[in-house]
ZANU-751148 format. One record per residue: x, y, z of N, C-alpha, C, O in turn; residue in one letter. Coordinates in steps of 0.05 Angstrom, whole numbers, plus 5000, padded with zeros to 4 digits. Each point is the difference from the previous one (the first is absolute). Layout:
BEGIN
XYZXYZXYZXYZA...
This chain:
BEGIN
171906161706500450295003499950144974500949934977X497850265030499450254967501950194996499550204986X502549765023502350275000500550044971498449904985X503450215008500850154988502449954988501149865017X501250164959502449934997502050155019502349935003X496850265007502050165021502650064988502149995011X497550074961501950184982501250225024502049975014X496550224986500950265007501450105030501650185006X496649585012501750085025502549854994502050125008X498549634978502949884989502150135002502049995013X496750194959502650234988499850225019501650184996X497349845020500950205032501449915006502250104998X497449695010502049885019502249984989501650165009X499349684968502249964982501950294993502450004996X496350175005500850274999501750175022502150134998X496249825026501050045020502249915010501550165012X499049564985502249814997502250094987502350035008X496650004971502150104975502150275004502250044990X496150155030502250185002501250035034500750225010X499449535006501449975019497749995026500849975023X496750074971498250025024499649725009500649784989X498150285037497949725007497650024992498450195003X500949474983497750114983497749925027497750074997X503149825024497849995017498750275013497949995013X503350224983499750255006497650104987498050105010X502749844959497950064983496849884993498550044981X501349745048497949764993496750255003497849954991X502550185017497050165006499750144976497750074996X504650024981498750074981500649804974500150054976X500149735037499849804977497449925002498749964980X500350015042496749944997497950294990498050004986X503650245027497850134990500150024965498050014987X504450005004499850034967498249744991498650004979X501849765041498549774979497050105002498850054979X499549995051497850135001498650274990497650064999X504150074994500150194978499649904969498850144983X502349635013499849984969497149835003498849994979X499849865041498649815003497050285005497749924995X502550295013498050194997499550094967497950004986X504650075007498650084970498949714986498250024983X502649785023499949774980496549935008498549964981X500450035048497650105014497950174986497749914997X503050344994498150194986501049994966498850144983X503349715013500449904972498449834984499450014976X500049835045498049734984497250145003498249944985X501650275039497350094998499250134967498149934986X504150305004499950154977500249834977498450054982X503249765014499349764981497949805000499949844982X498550165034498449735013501149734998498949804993X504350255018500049695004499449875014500250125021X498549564984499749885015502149885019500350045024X501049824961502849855012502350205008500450224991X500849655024502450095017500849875016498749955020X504749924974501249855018498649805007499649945024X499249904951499349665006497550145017501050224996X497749815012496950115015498750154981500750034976X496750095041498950214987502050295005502050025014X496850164971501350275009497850075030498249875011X503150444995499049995028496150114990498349925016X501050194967497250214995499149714989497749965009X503149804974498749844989498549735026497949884999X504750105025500049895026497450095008497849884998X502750335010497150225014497949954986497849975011X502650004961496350034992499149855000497650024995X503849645013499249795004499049935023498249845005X503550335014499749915017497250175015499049945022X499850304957497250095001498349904995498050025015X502049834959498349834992499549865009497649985002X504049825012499449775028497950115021498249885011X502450354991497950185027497250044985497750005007X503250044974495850014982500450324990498050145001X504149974990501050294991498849924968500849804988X497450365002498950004974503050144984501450195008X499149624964502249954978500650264997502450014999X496550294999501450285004501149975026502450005004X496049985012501450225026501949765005502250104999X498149585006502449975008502350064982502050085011X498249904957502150244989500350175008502450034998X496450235017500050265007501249955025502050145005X496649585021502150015020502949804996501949995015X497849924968503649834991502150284990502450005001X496350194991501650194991501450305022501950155002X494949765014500550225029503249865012502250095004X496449655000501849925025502949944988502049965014X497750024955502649994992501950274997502549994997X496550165003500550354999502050105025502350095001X495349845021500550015028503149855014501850095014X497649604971501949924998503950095004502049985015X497150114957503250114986499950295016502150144998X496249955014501050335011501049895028501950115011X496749665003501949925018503449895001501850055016X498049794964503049934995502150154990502449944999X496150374990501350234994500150025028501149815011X497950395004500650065032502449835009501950115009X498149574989501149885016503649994986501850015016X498749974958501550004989501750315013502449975005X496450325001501650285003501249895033502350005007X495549935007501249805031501449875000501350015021X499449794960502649825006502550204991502250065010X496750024969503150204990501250125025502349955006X496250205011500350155025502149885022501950095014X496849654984500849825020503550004998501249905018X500050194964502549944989502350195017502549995003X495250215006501750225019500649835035501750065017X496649764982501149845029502149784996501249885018X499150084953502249884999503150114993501749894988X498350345023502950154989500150144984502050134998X496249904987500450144962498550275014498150035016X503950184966499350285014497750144994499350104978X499049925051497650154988499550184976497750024991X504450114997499550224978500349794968499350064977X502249645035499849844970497649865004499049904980X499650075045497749864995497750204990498449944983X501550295030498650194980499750154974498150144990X504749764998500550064970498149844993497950054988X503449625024498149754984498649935005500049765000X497750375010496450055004499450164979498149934986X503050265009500550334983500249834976497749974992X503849924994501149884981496749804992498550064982X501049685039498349874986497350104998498549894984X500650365032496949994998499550364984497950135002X504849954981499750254984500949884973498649984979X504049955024501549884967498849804994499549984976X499749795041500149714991497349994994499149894980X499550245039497249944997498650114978498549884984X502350395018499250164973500749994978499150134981X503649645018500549974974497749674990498749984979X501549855040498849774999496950064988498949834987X500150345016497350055007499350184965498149944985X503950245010500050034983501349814967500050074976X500649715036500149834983497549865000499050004978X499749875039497649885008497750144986498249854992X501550505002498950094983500949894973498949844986X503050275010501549974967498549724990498849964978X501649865046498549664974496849975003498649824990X500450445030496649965001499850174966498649894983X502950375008500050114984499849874968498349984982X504849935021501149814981497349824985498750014979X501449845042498049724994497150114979498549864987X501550355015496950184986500850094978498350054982X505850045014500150204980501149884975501649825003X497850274969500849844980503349925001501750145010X498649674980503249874997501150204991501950095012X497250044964500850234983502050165023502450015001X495850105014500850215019502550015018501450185010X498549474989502949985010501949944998499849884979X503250105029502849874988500449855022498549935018X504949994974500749715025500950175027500249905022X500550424971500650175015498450025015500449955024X497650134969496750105032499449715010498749965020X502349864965499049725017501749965016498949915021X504350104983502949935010498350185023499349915021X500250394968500150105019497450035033500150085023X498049804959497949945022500849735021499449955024X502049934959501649725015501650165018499449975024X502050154972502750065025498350145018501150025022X496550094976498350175029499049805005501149895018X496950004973499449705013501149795021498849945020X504149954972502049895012502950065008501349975020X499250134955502950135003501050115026501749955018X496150294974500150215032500549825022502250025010X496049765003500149945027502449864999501450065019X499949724961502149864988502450205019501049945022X499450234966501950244998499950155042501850035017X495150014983500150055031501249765013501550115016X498749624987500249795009503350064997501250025021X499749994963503549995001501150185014501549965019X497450334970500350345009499749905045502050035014X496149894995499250035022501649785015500550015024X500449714954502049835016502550225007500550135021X500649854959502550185002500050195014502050005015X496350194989500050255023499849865023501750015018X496449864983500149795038502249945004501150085021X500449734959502849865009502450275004501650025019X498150144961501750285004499150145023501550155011X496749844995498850195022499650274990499750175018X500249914953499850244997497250024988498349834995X501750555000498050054988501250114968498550144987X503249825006501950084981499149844968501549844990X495950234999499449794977502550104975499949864980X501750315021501750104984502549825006501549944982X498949975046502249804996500749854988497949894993X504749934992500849854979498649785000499349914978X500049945048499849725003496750064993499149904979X499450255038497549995001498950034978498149864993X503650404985499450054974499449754984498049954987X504649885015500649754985498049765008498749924980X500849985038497549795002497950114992498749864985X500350395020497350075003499350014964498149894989X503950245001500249944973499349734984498549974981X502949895029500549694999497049845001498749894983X500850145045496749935006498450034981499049834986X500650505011498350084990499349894962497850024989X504649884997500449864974499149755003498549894985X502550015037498849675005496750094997498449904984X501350235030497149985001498550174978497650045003X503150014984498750034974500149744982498049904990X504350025007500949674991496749825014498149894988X502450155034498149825016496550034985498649834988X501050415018496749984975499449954975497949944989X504950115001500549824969499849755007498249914985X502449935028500549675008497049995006498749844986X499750335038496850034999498949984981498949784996X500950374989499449984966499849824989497949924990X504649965007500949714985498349855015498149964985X501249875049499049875015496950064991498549814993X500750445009497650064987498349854976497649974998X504849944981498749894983500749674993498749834987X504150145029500649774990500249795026500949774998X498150355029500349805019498049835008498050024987X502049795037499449805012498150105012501350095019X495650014989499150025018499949935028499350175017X501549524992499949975017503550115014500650065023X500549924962503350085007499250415007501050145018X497849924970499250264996498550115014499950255000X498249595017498450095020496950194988497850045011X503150024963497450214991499949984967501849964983X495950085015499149894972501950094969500450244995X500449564988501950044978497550164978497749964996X504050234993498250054972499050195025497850054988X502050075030498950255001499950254997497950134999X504949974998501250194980498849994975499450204987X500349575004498250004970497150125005499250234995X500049645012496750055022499050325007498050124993X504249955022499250355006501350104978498850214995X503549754986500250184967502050205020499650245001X502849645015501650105010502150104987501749844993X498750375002503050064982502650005004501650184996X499049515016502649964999502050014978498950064978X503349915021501650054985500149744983502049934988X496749995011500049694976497549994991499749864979X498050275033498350064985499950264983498650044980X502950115029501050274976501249854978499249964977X502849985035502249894976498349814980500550034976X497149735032499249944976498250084992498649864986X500550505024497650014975501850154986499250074978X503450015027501050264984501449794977501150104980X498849605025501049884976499049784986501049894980X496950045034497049914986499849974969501350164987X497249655000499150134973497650065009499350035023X498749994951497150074998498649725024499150045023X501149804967497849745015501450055029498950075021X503349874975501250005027499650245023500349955024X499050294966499850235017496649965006498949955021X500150074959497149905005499049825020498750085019X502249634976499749855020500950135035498750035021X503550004971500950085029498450295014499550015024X500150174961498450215008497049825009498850065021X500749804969497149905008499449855022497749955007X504849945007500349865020501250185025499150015023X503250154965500050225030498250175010498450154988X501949805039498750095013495949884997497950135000X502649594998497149894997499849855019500149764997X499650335024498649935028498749685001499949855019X499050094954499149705000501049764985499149774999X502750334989502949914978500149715015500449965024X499149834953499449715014503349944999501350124983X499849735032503149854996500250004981501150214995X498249614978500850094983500750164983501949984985X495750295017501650194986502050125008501550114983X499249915046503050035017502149894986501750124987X497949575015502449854987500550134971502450054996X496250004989500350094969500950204997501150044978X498550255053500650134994502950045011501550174990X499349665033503449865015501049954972502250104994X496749784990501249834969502250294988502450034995X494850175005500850114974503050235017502250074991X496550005034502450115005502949885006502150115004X497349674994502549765005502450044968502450044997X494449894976501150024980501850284988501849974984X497450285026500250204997502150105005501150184988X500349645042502550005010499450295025501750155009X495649844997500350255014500349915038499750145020X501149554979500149945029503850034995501550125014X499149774969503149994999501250334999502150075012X496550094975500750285011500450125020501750175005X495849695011499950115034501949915015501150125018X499549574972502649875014502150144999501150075022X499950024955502450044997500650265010502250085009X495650064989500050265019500350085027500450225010X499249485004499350015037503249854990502050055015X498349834967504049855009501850284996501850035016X497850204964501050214998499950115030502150005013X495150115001500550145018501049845021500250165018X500649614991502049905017502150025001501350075020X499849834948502250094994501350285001502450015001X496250244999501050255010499049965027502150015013X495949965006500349985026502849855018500850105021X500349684967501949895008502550204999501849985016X498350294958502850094996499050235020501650175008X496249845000500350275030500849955022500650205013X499649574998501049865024503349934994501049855016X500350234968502649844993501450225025502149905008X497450275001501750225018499549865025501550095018X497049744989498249905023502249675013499949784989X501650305035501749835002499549744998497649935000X504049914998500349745000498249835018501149995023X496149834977499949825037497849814984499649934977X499450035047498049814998496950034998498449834993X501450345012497750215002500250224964497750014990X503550085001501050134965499349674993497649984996X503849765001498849764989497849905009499349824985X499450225030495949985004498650214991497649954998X503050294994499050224983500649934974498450124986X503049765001501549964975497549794989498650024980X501249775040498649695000497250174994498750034979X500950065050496750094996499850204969497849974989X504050214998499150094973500249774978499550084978X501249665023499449894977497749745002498949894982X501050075054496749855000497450194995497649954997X504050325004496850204999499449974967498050114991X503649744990498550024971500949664991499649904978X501249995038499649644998497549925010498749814991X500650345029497649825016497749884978500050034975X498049855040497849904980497750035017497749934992X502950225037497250025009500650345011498250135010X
């Protein structure tokens, strides 16, 4: 099976739990948030050209293969791996606003299930989307141009946001309200939303220092597309001469043999700019943990607790 780590419907559920609901209540928008994050991730690899995803091909890289097999000349099946991958993710968008819906036949009051339709396909989406710009931008614009600030902050629209919807939408299901100003809902959604900025820093880090096969998609690709993560800021901004050189010459070089990857993993290793990012995703846990302290006592607050410190242990 190709699934997915199923982070996000998790911390639904865990959420929901957490402020006295049944989290079985909340199971139709635990799938649609996972199919929701599995649409952008869909037209994500299209805008990056990644191939890999989740141990397979991605879905546009699937397709063009599976053109080529039919006798589709090397453009057009790219052109149809990209259609049908397009097509794709606007379906699993559609299907993702349907399951949310579904939440009104399970008890939860029509006007909270219409907040949280309202909520993921105006806030979440438009913030996501506009992060999704920010690193097509980024990736083109000089280092100069940027700080750790516009990077933090293209990260939290990226992930954060849905992170943050995922807690925000447990909590209102289990509360039954539409009240995102309430204490409890305030407090997870908060909570979420830090984990999951934590969480693309740990991406980051996996990006350069993991296992491919544990990883499902190719290491050193962030190096490859000249991605401006926050460890590749941090070591050109502390680079010397050879060292910035080298590394400028390899980001973003599309044909960058392993080795010059590894040399260039070396230098950001030496630089200390992976131990920065660490310590930064252990920082934002550690204040995500002090937003939940209002958040009663159970068993469900200790599986939200667990899930924020496997989201920056993991290795895949």
């Amino acid at each position: 099976g190709r699934q997915g780590k199923g982070l996000r419907p998790a911390v639904m559920l865990f959420s929901c739990g957490a402020v006295g609901g049944d989290e079985e209540t909340a199971i139709p928008a635990a799938a649609a948030i996972e199919i929701f994050h599995t649409w952008t991730l869909v037209h994500d690899d299209i805008i990056d050209q990644d191939e890999r995803r989740r141990g397979g091909y991605a879905v546009h890289e699937e397709f063009r293969r599976r053109a080529l097999d039919r006798g589709y000349a090397g453009e057009d099946a790219v052109r149809y791996g990209r259609s049908i991958a397009i097509l794709a993710g606007d379906v699993q968008q559609g299907w993702a606003v349907s399951l949310v819906s579904e939440l009104a036949e399970r008890g939860i009051d029509p006007d909270v299930v219409l907040h949280l339709i309202r909520l993921m396909e105006t806030d979440v989406t438009l913030t996501l989307l506009a992060g999704q710009a920010l690193d097509v931008q980024y990736s083109k614009s000089p280092i100069e141009s940027l700080d750790e600030d516009l990077i933090v902050g293209m990260m939290w629209r990226k992930t954060g946001v849905l992170y943050e919807f995922a807690g925000k939408a447990g909590a209102m299901i289990g509360l039954n309200t539409k009240d995102e100003g309430n204490e409890l809902v305030h407090s997870i959604s908060r909570f979420t939303g830090r984990c999951g900025t934590a969480f693309q820093l740990q991406d980051d880090i996996l990006g350069v220092t993991g296992n491919v096969e544990k990883l499902g998609k190719p290491v050193g690709s962030d190096i490859r597309e000249g991605k401006r993560t926050l460890i590749i800021y941090h070591a050109l901004e502390n680079a010397d001469g050879a060292q910035k050189r080298y590394l400028s010459g390899v980001l973003g070089k599309k044909s960058a043999s392993d080795e010059e990857v590894c040399e260039a993993v070396d230098i950001l290793s030496e630089l200390g700019s992976i131990d920065h990012t660490e310590a930064l995703a252990d920082r934002y846990v550690r204040e995500a943990n002090e937003y939940i302290e209002n958040v009663p006592e159970s068993g469900y607050k200790d599986l939200l607790l667990m899930w924020a410190s496997y989201m920056i242990r993991r290795d895949f």
